[in-house]
C-alpha positions in Angstrom: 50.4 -157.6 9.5 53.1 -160.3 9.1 55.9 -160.3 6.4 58.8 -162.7 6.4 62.0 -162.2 8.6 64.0 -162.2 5.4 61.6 -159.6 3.3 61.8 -157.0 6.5 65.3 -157.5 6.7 66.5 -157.4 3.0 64.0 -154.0 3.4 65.8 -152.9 6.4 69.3 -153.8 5.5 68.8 -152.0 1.6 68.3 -148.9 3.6 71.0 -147.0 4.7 70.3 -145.2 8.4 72.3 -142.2 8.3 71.2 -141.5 4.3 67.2 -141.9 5.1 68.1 -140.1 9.1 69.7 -137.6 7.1 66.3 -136.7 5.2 65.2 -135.1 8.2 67.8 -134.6 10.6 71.0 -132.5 10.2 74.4 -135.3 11.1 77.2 -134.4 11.3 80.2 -137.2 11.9 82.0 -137.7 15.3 84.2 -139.9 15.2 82.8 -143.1 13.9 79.3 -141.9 14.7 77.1 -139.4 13.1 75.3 -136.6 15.8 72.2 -134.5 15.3 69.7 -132.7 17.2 67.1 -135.1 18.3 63.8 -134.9 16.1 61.9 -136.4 19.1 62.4 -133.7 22.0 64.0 -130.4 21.9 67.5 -129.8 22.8 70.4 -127.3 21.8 73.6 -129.8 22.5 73.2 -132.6 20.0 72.6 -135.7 21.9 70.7 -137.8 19.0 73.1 -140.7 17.6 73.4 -142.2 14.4 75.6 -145.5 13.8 76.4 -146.9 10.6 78.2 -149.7 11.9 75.2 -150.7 13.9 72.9 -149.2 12.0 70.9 -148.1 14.7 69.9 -144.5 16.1 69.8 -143.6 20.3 69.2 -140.1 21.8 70.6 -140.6 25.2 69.1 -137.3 26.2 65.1 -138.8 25.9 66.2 -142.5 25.1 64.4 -142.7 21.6 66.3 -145.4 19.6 65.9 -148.4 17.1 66.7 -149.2 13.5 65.7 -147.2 10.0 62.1 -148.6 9.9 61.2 -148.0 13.8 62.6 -144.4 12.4 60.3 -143.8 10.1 57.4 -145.0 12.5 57.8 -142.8 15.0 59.6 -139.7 13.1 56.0 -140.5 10.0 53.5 -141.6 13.0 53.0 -144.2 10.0 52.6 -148.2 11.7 54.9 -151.1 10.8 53.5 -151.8 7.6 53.2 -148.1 5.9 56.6 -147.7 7.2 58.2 -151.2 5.5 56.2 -150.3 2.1 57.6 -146.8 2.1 61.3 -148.2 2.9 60.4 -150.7 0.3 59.8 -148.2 -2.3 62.8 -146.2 -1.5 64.7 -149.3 -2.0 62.8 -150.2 -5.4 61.4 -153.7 -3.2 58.4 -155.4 -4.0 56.7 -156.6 -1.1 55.0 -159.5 -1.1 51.2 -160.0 -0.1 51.6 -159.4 3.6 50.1 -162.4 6.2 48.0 -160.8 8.7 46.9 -162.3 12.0 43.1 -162.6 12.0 43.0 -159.4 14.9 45.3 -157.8 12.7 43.4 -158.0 9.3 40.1 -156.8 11.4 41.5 -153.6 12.1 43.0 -153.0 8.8 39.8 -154.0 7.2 38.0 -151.5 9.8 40.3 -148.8 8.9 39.9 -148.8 5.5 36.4 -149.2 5.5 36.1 -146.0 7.9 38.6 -144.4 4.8 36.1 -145.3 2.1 33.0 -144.4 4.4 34.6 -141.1 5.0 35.2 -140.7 1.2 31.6 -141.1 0.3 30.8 -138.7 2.9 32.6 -136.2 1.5 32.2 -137.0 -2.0 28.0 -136.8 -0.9 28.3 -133.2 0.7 30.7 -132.1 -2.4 27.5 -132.8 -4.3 25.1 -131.5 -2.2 26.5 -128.0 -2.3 25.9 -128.0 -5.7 22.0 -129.1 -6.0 19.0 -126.9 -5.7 19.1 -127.5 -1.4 22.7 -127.3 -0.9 22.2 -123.2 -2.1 22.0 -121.4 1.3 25.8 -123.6 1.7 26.9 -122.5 -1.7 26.1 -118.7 -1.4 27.3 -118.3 2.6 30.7 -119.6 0.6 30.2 -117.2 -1.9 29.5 -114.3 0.3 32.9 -115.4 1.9 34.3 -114.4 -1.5 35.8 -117.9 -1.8 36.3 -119.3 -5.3 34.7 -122.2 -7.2 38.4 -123.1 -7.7 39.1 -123.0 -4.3 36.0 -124.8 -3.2 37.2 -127.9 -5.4 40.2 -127.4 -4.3 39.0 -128.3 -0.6 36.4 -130.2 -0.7 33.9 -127.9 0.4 30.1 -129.0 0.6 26.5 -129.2 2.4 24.7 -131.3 4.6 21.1 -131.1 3.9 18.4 -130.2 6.4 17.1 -133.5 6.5 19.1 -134.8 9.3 19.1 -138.4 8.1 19.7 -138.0 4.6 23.5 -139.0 4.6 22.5 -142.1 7.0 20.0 -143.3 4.0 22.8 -143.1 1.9 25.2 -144.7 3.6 22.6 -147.6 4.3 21.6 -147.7 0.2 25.5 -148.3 0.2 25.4 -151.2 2.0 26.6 -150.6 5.4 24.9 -151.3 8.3 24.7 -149.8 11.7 27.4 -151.7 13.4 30.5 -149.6 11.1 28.5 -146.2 10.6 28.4 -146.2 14.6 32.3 -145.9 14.4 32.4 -143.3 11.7 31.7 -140.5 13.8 28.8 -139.1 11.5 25.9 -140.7 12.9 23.4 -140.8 16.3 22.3 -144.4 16.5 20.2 -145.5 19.2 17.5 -148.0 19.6 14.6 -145.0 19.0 16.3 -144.4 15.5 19.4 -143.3 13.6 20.5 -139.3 12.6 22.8 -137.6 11.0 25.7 -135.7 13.1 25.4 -133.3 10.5 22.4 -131.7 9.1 22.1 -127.6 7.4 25.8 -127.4 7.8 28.5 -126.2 5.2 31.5 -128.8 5.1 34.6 -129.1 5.8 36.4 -132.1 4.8 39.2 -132.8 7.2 42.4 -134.8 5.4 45.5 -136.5 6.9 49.2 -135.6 5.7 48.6 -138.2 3.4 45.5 -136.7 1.7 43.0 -139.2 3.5 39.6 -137.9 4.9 39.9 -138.7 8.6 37.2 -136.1 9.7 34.6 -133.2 9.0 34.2 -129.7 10.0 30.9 -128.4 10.1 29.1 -124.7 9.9 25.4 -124.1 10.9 23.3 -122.1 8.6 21.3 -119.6 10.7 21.5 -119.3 14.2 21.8 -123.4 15.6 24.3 -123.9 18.1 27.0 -125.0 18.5 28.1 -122.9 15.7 31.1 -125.0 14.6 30.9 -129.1 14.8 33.3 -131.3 14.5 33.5 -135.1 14.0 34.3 -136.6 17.5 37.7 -138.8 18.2 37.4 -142.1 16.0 40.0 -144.8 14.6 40.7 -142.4 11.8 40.4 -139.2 13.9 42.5 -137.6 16.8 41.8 -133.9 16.7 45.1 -133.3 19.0 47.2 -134.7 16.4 46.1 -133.0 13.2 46.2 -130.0 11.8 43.9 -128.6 8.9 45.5 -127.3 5.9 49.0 -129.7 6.8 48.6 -131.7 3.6 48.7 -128.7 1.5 50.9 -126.8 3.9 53.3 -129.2 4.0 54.3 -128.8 0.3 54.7 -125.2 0.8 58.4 -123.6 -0.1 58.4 -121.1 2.8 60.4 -121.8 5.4 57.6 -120.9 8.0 54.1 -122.2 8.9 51.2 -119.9 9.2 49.3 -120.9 12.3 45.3 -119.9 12.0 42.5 -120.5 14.5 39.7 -122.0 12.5 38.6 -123.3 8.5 37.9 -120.0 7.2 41.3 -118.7 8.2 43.3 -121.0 6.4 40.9 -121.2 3.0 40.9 -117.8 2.8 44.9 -117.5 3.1 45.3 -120.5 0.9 43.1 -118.5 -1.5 45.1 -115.5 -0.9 48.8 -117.3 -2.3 49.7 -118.6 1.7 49.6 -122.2 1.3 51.8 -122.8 4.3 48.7 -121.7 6.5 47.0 -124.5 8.9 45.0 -124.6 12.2 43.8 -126.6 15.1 40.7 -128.7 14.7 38.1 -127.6 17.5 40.7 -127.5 19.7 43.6 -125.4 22.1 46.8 -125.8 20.1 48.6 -128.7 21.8 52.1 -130.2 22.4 51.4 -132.9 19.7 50.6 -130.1 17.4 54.0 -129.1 17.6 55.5 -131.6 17.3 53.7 -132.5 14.3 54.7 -129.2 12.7 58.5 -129.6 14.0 58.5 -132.1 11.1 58.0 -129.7 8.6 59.6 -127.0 9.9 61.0 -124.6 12.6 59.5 -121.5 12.6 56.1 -120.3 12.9 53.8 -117.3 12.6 51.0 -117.0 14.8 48.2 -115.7 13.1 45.2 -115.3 15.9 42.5 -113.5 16.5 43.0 -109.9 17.4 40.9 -109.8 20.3 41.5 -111.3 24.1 41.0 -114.7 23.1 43.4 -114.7 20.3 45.7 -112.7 22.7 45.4 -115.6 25.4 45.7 -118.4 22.5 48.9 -117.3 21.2 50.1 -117.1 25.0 49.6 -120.4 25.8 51.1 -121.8 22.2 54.2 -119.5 22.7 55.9 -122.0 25.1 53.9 -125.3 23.3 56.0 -124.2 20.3 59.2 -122.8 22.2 59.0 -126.5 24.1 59.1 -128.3 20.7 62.1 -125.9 19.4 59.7 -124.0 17.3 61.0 -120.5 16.8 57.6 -118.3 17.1 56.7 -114.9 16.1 53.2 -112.9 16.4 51.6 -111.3 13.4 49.5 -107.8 14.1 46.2 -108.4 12.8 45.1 -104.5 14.1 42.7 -103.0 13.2 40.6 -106.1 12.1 40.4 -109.6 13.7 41.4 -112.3 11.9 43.0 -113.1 8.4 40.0 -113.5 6.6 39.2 -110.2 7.1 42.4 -108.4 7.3 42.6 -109.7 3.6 39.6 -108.9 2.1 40.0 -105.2 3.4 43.7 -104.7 3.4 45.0 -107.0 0.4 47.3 -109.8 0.1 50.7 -107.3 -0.1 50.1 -105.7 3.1 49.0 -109.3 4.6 52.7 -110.1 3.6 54.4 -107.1 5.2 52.8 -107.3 8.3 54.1 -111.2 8.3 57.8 -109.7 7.3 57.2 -107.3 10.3 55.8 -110.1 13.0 57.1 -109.9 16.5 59.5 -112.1 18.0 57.1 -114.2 20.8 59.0 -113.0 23.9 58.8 -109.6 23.0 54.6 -110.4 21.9 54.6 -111.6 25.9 56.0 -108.4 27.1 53.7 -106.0 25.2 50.8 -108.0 26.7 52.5 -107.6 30.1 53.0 -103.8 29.4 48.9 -104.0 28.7 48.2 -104.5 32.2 50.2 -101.3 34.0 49.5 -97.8 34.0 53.2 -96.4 32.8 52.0 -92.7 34.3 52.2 -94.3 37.7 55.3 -95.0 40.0 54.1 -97.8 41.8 52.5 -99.5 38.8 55.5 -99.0 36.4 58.1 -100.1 39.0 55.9 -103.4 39.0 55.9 -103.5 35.1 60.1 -103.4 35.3 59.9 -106.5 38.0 57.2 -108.4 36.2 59.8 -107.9 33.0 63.1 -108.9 35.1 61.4 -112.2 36.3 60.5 -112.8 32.7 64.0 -112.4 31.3 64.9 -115.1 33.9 63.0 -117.7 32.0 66.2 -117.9 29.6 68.7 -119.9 31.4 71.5 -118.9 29.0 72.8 -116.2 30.3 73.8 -114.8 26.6 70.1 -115.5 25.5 69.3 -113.5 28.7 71.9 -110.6 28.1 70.5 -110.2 24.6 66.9 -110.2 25.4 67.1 -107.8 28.0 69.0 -105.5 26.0 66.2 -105.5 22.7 63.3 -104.9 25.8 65.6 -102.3 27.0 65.4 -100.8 23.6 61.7 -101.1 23.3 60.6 -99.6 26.7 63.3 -97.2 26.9 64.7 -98.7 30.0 68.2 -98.1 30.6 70.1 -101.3 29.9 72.1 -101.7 32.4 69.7 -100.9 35.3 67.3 -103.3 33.9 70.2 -106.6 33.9 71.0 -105.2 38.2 67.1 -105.4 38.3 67.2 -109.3 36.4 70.7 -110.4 38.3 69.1 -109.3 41.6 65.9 -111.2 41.5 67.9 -114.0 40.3 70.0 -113.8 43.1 67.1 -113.8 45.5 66.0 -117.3 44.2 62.2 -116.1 44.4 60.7 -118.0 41.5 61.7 -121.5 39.8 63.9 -120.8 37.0 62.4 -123.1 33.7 64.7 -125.3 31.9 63.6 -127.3 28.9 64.7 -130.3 30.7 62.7 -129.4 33.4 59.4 -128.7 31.3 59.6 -131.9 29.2 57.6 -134.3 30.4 58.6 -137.3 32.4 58.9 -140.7 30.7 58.8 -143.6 32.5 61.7 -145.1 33.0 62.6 -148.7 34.3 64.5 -148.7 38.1 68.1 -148.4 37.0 69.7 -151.2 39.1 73.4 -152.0 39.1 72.2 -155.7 37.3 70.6 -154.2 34.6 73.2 -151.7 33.9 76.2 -154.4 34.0 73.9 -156.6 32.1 73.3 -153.5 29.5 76.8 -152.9 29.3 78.1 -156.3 28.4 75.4 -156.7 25.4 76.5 -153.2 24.0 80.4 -155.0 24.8 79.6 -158.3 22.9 78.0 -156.1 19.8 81.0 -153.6 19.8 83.7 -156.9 20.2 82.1 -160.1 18.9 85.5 -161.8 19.8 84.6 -161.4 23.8 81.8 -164.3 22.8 84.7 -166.7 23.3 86.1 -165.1 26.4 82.7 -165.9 28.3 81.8 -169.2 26.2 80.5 -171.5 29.3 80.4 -168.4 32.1 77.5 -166.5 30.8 74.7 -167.4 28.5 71.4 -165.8 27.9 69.8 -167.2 30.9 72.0 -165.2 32.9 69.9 -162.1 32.1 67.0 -162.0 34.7 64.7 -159.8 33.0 62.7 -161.3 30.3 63.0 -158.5 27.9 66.6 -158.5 28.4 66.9 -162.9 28.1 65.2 -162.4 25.0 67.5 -159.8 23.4 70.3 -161.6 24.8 69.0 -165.0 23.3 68.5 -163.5 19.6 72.0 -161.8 20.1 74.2 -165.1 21.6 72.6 -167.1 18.4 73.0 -164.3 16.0 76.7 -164.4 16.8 76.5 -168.8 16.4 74.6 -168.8 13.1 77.1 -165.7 11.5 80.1 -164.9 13.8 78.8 -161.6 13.9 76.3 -159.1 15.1 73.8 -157.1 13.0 72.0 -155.7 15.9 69.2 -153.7 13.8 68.5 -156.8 12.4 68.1 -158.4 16.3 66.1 -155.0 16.5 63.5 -156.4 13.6 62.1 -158.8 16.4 60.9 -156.2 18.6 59.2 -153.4 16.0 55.7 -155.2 15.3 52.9 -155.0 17.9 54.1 -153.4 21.1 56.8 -150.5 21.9 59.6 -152.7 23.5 61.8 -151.6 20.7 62.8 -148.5 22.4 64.0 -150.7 25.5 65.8 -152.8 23.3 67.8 -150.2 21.8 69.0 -149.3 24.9 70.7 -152.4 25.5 72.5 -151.9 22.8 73.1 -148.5 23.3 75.1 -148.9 26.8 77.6 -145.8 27.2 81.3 -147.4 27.0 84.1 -145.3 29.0 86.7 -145.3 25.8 88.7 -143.5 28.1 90.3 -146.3 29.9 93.2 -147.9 29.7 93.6 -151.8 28.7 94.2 -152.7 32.2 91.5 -150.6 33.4 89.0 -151.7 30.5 89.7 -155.3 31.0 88.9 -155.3 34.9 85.6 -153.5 34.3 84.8 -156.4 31.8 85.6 -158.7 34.8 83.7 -156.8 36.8 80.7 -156.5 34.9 81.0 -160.3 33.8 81.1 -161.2 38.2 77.9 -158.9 38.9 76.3 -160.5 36.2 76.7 -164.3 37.0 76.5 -163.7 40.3 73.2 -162.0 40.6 71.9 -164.9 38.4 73.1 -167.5 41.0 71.4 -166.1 43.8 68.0 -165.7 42.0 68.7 -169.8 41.0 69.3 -170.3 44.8 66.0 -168.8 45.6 64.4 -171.5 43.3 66.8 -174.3 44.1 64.5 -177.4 44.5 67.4 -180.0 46.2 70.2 -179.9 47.7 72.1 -181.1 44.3 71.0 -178.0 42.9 72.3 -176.2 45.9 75.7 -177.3 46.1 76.2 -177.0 42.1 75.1 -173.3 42.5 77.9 -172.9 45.5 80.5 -174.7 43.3 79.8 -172.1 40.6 79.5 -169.3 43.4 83.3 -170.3 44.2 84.9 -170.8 40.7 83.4 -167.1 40.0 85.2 -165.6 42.9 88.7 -166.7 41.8 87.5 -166.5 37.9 90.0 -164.5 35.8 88.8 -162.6 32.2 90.9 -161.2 29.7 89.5 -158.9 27.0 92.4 -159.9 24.1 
């Protein structure tokens, strides 16, 4: 999708960075930067910057950075164009009709013909449910003591036991075999074409934004498997949604209510807890979480009281702990899951037991506790060590103090005796302590050479003091920079600073949002850490410094091409006048 330079950046320059930032992230100012925990990766010590004079954002703890739109991107998931309409709208700009590139307009077109296929679909089974063969869907609903209301309200439907009578319909449509392959709702093979779903009860599946991206479906009777869902598509990534979110999103509670299946949710939707949602066919996931750490930071898990549900909510403890998700585990005893605890038990004590939900570490300990026999010695001492080596998972050691105090409490253990047992283990070093920093995982990073550093640290130096453009006017010019990434930024930045006198360098960023993910790498040039502890003298022979590493690294690459021996002795001249070169920074 292609928009003029000017339209993205009047977009981009009507839009403030710390006031849209602050929509979502707590700033608060530092000098004359704004700091916040990053949205991007977990972290207690606020490494996430905002500047308004750049009007750029860098966490230098996971280096996420870029201007306002690449924000909303990555903070929305939305691409380059949702993200410049919805900055547009903010800003009360009318875009214009955007030039696409003949890929680009493909994929769009696909897109929103998946979106309207998907619309049909679930406009068809809507109906369905509510003719003369969608009945057995209609009363297994019914018999789930779910509401007409509520079965608008979601979208619910049938998919008839013929198992190609959506595919007909689609076809009477208009569309042929080539698009309803990519859907997701059809078999097609050269013998014949079949629905995904036949004798199913249906359950639309919708995006944040209220789009139908998937389906959900339950067998009537005794087919296998019993719950079907679409497969991954264009539209579809079952890792990075969540049933319910669109509704749960709007909810005023400060907590999400995380479910295992459909029936969970519907039913605690029904029951007045909109802020319920659960994975899609699937374990809950890292991306999960960090999809809900956009909507909030606290959770209630709400499995299955039985050892699968035990064993899901283990694994999602430290999923949600990792994305800075406070957890807490809800007692579903004595029945399984929501559904039923509510129909028996009532939406009031549904609530207390959410008021009373455990605190996940202390969940992970009464599981522990499941597995020894307190009457014996032996097996108890090993309950007390298998507890100390927990406790040493916090690395704090307040968070460590106060968590072994509250077990203490609850196991009757006394306190102290319990923090000799933790400090004594520690001491031993038999076990890996876990760090957040250790348990994110890895990005890939570029090799960190001396070069690329200096060269790093004189583009964030020419953006922070325009006036040094004259100090190396004719000593270094953007084919100095050796990597091609880097010569480019430098290019846009030496002829942003010709054409204006200044630098804007979130409007340099604009050239590097659409169509790949260099932005990130980008920012980072301009985001170069500058010792503003040094004095003149020292500040103005690291400027010489950095100026000398750069120009000389680019000579000796231009020797390694040199063609003649003109070309040699020019780059030998230049090799000479550099070491006795002199830079001031006034």
């Amino acid at each position: 999708m292609y928009y003029p330079d000017d339209v993205i950046e009047e977009v981009r320059a009507r839009n403030d960075i710390v006031d849209v930032i602050s929509q979502y992230v707590t700033l608060k100012k530092k000098g004359a930067n704004y700091f916040g925990l990053c949205p991007f990766h977990n972290e207690k010590s606020p490494s996430f910057s905002v500047s308004p004079g750049k009007q750029m954002y860098y966490c230098f703890g996971c280096g996420a950075g870029g201007n306002v739109i690449t924000f909303i991107m990555e903070y929305e998931n939305y691409s380059f164009g949702e993200a410049l309409k919805y900055l547009a709208d903010r800003a009360g700009i009318t875009l214009p009709e955007a030039e696409d590139s003949k890929e680009a307009r493909a994929q769009r077109d696909l897109k929103n013909t998946l979106l309207e296929i998907n619309r049909l679909a679930a406009n068809y089974f809507y109906y369905q449910l509510k003719q003369p063969q969608g009945r057995p869907g209609y009363e297994y609903l019914k018999n789930r003591r779910l509401t007409d209301e509520t079965i608008t309200h979601f979208g619910l439907g049938f998919a008839n036991k013929t198992p190609d009578d959506l595919y007909r319909y689609m076809r009477s449509k208009g569309y042929d075999d080539s698009i309803l392959k990519e859907t997701g709702l059809f078999f097609i093979e050269e013998r014949g074409a079949r629905d995904k779903f036949w004798n199913r009860v249906m359950f639309p599946i919708l995006d944040v934004n209220n789009r139908v991206i998937g389906f959900g479906g339950r067998v009537m009777g005794d087919g296998e498997p019993k719950y079907l869902n679409s497969p991954e598509t264009k539209l579809f990534d079952k890792s990075r949604n969540l049933f319910g979110l669109n509704f749960a999103r709007k909810s005023r509670e400060k907590y999400l209510l995380i479910c295992e299946g459909y029936m969970d949710v519907i039913a605690m939707h029904q029951a007045g807890f909109t802020n319920a949602v659960a994975s899609l066919g699937t374990a809950f996931t890292a991306q999960h979480a960090l999809l809900l750490k956009r909507y909030t930071d606290q959770a209630v898990l709400t499995y299955d009281s039985d050892g699968a549900g035990i064993r899901a909510a283990l694994r999602a403890i430290p999923i949600l702990k990792e994305a800075g998700i406070s957890a807490k585990v809800l007692n579903m005893k004595p029945y399984k899951d929501p559904d039923e605890f509510i129909k028996n038990l009532g939406r009031e004590e549904f609530q207390k037991r959410i008021d009373e939900a455990v605190n996940s570490f202390l969940f992970e300990i009464s599981v522990i506790r499941s597995e020894y026999n307190m009457q014996d010695p032996e097996s108890k001492t090993g309950f007390y060590n298998a507890v100390a080596k927990k406790l040493l998972e916090f690395p704090e050691k307040l968070e460590r103090d106060n968590y072994t105090e509250a077990v203490a409490r609850e196991y009757m253990i006394p306190a102290e005796d319990l923090k000799r047992l933790v400090n004594s283990l520690g001491e031993r070093g038999g076990f890996a302590l876990r760090t957040p920093e250790q348990e994110r995982p890895k990005k890939k990073k570029e090799k960190d050479d001396g070069v690329r550093k200096s060269q790093r640290l004189l583009l964030t130096w020419l953006i922070e003091e325009p006036k040094l453009f004259e100090t190396i006017r004719g000593i270094i010019t953007p084919e100095d920079f050796t990597d091609e990434l880097y010569k480019r930024a430098a290019g846009l930045v030496f002829d942003e600073y010709e054409k204006n006198g200044s630098i804007e360098p979130a409007r340099v960023l604009n050239h590097f949002i659409e169509g790949d993910e260099q932005y990130r790498e980008a920012a980072a040039l301009f985001n170069a850490r500058l010792d503003e502890s040094l004095s003149n003298e020292e500040q103005r022979k690291a400027f010489s410094e950095t100026i000398k590493k750069i120009k000389r690294f680019s000579l000796e690459e231009r020797s390694k091409k040199a063609s003649d021996i003109r070309e040699l002795q020019e780059i030998i001249r230049q090799k000479s006048e550099l070491n006795n070169l002199q830079l001031t920074l006034e």
